[in-house]
Steps between C-alpha positions, in 0.01 A plus 500: 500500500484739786476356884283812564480477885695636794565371857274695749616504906161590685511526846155430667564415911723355614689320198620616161331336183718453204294467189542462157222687298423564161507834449217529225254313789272648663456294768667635848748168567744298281624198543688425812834492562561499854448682816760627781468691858743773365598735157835355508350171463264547230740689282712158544231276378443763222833503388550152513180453273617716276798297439333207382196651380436760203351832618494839317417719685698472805379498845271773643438540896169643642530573816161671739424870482630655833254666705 
């Protein structure tokens, strides 16, 4: 049985959404996670999920376009 999803870090101002989405969706969001002011933080509460939690596809980061 495969887990088919991946954690997704979105940042959207001014905090840091951790999500866990099913890849195959096509909805925008996932399920929540968590939320933190800073990068460092969110890749903590995705790595910590991640230990306890099955994901296949690792985590992915999305970060805004600079102008």
């Amino acid at each position: 049985m495969s887990a088919n999803n991946q954690i997704l870090i979105k940042y959207k101002k001014p905090s840091y959404f951790v999500l866990d989405k099913d890849i195959e969706a096509k909805d925008k969001y996932g399920y929540p996670v968590g939320n933190a002011k800073t990068l460092e933080k969110a890749v903590a509460i995705a790595n910590a999920y991640l230990k306890k939690n099955m994901v296949e596809y690792g985590i992915r980061i999305k970060l805004p376009k600079k102008k």
